[in-house]
Structures are given as structure tokens and as C-alpha cells.
C-alpha positions as CSV (number, residue, x, y, z in Angstrom):
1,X,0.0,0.0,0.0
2,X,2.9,2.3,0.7
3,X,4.3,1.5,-2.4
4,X,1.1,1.9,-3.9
5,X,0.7,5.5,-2.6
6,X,4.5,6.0,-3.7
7,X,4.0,5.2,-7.2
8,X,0.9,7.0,-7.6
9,X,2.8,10.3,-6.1
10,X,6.0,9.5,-8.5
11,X,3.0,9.4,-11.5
12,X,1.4,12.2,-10.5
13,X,5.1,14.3,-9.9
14,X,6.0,12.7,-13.2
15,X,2.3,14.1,-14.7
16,X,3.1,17.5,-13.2
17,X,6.6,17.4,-14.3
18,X,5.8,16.9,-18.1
19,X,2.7,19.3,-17.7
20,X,5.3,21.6,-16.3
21,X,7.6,21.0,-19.0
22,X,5.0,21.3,-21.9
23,X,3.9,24.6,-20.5
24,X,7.9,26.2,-20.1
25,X,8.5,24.7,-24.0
26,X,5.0,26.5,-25.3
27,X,6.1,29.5,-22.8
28,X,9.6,29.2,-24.8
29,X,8.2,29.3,-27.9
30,X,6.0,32.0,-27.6
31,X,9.0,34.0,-26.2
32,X,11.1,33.0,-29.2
33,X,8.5,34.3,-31.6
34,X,8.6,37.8,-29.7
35,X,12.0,37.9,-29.9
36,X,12.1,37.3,-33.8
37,X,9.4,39.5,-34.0
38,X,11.8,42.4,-32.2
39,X,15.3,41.1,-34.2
40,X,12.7,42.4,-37.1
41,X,11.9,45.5,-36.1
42,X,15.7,46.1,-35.0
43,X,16.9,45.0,-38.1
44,X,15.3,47.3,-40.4
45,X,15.9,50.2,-37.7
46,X,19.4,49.8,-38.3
47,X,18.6,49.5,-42.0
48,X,17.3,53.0,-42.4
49,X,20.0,54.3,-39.5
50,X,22.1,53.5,-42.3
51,X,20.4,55.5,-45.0
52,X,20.2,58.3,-42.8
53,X,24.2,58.3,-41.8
54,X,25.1,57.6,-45.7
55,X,22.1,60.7,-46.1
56,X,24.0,62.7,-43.7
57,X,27.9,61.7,-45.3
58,X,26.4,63.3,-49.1
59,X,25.1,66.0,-47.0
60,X,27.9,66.7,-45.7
61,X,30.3,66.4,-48.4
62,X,27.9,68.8,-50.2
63,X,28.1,71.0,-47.6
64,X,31.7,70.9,-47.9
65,X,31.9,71.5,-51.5
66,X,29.1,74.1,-51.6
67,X,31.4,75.9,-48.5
68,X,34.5,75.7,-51.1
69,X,33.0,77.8,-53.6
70,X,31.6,80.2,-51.2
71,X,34.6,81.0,-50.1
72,X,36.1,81.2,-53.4
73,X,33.4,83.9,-54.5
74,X,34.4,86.0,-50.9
75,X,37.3,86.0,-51.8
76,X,37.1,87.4,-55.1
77,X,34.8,89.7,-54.3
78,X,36.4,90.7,-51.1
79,X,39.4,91.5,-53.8
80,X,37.1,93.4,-56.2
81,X,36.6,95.0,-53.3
82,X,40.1,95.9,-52.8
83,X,40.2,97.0,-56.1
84,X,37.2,99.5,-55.6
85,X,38.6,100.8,-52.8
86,X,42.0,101.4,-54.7
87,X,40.3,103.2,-57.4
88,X,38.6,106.0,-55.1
89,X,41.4,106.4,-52.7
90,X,44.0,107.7,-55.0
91,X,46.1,110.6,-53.5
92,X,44.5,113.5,-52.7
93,X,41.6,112.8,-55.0
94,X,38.3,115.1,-54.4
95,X,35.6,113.4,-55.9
96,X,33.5,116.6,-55.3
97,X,35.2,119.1,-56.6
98,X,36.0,116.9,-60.2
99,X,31.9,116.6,-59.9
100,X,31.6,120.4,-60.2
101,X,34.2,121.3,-62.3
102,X,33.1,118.2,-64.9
103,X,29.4,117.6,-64.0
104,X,28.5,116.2,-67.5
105,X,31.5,113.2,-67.5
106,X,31.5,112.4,-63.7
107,X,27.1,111.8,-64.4
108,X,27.8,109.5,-67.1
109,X,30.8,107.6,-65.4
110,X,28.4,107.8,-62.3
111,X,25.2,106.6,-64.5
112,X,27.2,103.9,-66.5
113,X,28.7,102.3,-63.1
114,X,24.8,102.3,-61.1
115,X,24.1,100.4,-64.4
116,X,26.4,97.7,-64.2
117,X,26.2,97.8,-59.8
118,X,22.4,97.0,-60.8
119,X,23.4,94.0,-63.0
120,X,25.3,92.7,-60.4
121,X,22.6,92.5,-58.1
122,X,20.1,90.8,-61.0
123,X,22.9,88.4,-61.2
124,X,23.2,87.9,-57.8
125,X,19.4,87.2,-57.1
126,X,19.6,84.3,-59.7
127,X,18.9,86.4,-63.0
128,X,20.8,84.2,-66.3
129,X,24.1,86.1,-68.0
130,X,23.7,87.1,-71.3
131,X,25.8,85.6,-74.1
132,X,27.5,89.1,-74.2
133,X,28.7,88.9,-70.7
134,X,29.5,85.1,-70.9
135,X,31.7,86.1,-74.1
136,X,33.3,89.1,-73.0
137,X,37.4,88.4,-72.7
138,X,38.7,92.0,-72.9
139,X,38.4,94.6,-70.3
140,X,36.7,97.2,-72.6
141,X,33.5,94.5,-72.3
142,X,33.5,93.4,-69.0
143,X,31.7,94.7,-66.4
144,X,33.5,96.5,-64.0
145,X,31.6,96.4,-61.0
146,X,31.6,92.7,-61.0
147,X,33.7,90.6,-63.1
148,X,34.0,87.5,-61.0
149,X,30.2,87.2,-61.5
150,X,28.9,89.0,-64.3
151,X,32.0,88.0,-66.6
152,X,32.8,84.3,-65.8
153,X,35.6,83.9,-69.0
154,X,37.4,87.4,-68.2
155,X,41.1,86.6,-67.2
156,X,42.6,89.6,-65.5
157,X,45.7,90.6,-67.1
């Protein structure tokens, strides 16, 4: 009879145990198909972290490059510039008293000059260059104001 009670409780442990065991394997599974389900989702978030860092890297070299020219078209203007300044700080020039003394010549220089100053702010805020400013080589044809804009084939000389 003891022995009789003793197998039964060995059974019965033995029931629970694979009972148990079913339940932690269907408990495992479910878990594993969570855990796929989040290897998923993290896979295709580093996916597109990707494409945003190799986004970023054109972006950046871009940036780079669009900096480069930039500072290339400071510089050339910061030395037309220079060359403006030269031009109106010569010696004791009076710019007044020339005006008054040659009124008709200093208003046409002045005239002629607002002119071009005025096409190099159309050609600043985007406006095309005409074939005659994209062909002009010789000083007599460029535009004064703003070669390194207005005239892009002039070569100082």
C-alpha cells in the first residue's frame, strides 16, 4: 500500500513534471517568436540608420563643397573689393570738386557704373548672364563692378 501510494505520487510528480515542461517549452516558444518579431523590427531600424548616416555623409560632403565655392566667390569679391577701394582712394583725390568742375562726365561715369552695380545684383538674385557677358574676354567688355560674377571667361591681365 505504501508503495502503492508511492507510485501513484511518483505518477502524479512525473504528470506535473511533463505538464510543467509542456507549459515552459509553449512559454519558450511564444518568447522566441517575440524575440524574432523584435530582431525584425531592430533589423530594419538599423537598416534605415544606415540610409540616414550615408544621407547625412552626401550632405555633408555637399556641404563641404558648396562651402569651397563660397569662399572662393568671398574671396574674389572681397578683392574686387580691394580694387574698388583702390580706385577711389587715389592721392588727394576730391571726388566733389571733379563733380563740379566736370558735372556732365563724372554723371555719365556715375550713370554707366549704377548700371552695371544694378546687374550685379540681378545676377546675384539668380537672374541668367547674357551671351554678351559670358563672351566678354577684354576689359573694354566686362563689367567693371563685378567681373567674377557677371563675366565668368574674363582673365585679369
Amino acid at each position: 500500500m505504501i508503495f502503492g501510494y508511492a507510485k501513484m505520487a511518483i505518477t502524479l510528480v512525473m504528470i506535473i513534471g511533463i505538464g510543467g515542461a509542456f507549459t515552459y517549452v509553449f512559454k519558450l516558444r511564444a518568447d522566441n517568436a517575440v524575440l524574432k518579431a523584435n530582431n525584425m523590427v531592430l533589423e530594419q531600424s538599423v537598416e534605415s540608420q544606415k540610409m540616414v548616416i550615408e544621407q547625412q555623409k552626401k550632405d555633408f560632403e555637399t556641404i563641404l563643397e558648396t562651402n569651397k565655392k563660397l569662399t572662393t566667390l568671398s574671396n574674389n569679391l572681397q578683392q574686387e573689393l580691394n580694387d574698388l577701394d583702390k580706385r577711389f582712394t587715389k592721392g588727394d583725390r576730391d571726388i566733389g570738386k571733379t563733380a563740379i568742375a566736370k558735372d556732365k562726365v563724372i554723371q555719365r561715369i556715375i550713370n554707366k557704373a549704377s548700371a552695371a552695380a544694378l546687374r550685379c545684383v540681378e545676377i546675384s538674385s539668380g537672374s541668367p548672364l547674357t551671351e554678351k557677358e559670358i563672351n566678354a574676354t577684354k576689359k573694354s567688355e566686362i563689367n567693371r563692378e563685378c567681373p567674377s560674377i557677371a563675366n565668368p571667361n574674363y582673365i585679369p591681365y
